[in-house]
VMD Tcl script that builds the backbone (N, CA, C; Angstrom):
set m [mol new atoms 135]
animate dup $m
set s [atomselect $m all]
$s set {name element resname resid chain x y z} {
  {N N UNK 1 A 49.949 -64.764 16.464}
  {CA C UNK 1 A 49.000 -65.074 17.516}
  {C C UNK 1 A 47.657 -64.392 17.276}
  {N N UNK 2 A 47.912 -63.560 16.768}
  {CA C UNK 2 A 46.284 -62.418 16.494}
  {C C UNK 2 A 45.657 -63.064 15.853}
  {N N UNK 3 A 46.201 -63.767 14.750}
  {CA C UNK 3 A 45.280 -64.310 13.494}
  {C C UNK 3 A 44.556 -65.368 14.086}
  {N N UNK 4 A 45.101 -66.467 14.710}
  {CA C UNK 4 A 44.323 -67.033 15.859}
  {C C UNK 4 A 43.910 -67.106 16.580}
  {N N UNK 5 A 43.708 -65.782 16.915}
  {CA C UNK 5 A 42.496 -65.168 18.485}
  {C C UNK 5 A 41.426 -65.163 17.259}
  {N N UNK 6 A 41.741 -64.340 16.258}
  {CA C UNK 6 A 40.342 -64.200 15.091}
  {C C UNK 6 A 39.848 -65.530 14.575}
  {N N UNK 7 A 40.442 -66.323 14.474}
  {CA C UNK 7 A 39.864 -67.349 13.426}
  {C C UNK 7 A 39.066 -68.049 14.598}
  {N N UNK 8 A 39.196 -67.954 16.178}
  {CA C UNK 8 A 38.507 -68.610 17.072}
  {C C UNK 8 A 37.507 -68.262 16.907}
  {N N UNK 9 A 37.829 -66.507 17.294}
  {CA C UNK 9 A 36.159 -65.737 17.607}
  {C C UNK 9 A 35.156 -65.788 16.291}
  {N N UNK 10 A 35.769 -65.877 15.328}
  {CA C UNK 10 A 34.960 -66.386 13.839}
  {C C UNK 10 A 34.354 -67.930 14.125}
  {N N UNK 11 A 34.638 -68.562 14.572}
  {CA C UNK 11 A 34.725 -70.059 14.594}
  {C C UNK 11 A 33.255 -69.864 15.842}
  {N N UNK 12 A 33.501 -69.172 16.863}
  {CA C UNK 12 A 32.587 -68.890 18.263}
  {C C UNK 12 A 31.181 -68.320 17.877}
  {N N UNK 13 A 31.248 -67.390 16.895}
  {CA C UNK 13 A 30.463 -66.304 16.079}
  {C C UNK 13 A 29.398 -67.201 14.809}
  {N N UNK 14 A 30.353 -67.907 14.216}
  {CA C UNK 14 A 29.830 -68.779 13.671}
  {C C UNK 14 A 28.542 -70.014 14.262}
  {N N UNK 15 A 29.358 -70.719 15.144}
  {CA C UNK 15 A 28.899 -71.638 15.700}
  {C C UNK 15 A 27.127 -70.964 16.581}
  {N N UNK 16 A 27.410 -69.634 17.010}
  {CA C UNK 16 A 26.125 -69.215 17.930}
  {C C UNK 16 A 25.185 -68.938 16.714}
  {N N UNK 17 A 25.479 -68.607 15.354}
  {CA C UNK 17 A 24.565 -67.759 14.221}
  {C C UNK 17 A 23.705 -69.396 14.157}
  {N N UNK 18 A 24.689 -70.578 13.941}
  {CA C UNK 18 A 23.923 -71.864 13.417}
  {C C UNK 18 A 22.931 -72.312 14.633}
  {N N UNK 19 A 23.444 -72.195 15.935}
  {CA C UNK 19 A 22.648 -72.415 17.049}
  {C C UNK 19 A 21.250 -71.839 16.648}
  {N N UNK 20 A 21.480 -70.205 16.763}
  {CA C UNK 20 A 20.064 -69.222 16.415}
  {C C UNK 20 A 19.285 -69.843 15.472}
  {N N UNK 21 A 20.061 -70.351 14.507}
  {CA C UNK 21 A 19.099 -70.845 13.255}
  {C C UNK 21 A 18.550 -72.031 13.122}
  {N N UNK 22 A 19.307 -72.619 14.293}
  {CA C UNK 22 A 18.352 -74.151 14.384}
  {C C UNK 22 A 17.253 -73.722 15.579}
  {N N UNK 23 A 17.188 -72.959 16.421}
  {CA C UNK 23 A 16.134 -72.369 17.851}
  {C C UNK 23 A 15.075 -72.043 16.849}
  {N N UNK 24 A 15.372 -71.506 15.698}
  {CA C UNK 24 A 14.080 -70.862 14.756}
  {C C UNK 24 A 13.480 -71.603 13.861}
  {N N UNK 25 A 14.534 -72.631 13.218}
  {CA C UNK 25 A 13.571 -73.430 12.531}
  {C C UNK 25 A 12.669 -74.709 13.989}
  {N N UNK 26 A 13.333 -75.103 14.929}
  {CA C UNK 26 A 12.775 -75.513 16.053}
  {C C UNK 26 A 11.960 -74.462 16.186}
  {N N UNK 27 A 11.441 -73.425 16.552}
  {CA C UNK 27 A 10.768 -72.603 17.271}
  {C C UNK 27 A 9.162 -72.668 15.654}
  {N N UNK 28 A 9.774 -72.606 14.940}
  {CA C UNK 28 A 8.602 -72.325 14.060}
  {C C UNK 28 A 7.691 -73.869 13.764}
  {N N UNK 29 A 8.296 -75.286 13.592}
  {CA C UNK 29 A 7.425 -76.338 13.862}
  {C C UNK 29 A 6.954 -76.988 15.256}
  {N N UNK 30 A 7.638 -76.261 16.344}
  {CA C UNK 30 A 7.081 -76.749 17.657}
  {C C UNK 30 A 6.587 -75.706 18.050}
  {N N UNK 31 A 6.662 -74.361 17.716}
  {CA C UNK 31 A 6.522 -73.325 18.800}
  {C C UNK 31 A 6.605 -73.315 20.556}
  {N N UNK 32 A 8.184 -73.965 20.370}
  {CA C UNK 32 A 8.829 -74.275 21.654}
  {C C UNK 32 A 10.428 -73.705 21.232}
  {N N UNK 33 A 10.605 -73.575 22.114}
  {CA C UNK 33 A 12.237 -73.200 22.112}
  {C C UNK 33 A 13.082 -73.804 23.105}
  {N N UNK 34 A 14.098 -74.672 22.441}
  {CA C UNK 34 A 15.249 -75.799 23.339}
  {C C UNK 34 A 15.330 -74.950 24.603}
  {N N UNK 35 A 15.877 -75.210 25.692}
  {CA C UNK 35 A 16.285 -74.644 27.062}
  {C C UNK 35 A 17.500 -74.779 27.164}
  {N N UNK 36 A 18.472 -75.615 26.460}
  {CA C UNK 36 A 19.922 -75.760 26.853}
  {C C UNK 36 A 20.220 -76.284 25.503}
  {N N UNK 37 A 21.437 -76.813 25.230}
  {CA C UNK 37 A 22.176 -77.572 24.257}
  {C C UNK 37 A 21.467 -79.231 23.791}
  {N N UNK 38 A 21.751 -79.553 25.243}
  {CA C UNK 38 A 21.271 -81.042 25.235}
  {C C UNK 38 A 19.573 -81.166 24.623}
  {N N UNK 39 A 18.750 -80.468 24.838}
  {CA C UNK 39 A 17.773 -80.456 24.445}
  {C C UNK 39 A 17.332 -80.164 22.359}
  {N N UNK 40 A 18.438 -79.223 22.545}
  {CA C UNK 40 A 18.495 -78.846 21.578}
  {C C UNK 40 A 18.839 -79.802 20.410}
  {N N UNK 41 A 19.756 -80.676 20.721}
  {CA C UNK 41 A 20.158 -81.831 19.874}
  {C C UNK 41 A 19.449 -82.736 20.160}
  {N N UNK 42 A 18.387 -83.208 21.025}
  {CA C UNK 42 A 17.736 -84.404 21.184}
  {C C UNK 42 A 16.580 -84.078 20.282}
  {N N UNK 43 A 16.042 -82.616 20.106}
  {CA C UNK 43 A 14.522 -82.604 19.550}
  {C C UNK 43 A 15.442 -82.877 17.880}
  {N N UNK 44 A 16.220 -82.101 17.334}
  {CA C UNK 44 A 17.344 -81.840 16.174}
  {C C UNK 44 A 17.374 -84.066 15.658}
  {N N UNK 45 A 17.338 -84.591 16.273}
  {CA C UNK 45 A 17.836 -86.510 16.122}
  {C C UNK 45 A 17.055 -86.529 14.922}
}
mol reanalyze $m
mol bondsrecalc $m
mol representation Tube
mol addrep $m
């Protein structure tokens, strides 16, 4: 069971690092930053 509490929080950990890194490459050609998810994938299309 442990090994799969870890491979989540790796999986959770992961997923927020790629978020950060799409807010920055967004943040550096708009100099705007998404407000939620949904936004985030509509400017990202």
């Amino acid at each position: 069971m442990r090994s799969k509490e870890r491979y989540k929080n790796a999986t959770i950990l992961f997923a927020k690092a790629l978020f950060t890194l799409y807010d920055l490459i967004i943040f550096s050609k708009l100099k705007k930053l998404p407000k939620n998810h949904n936004e985030r994938f509509r400017i990202l299309e």
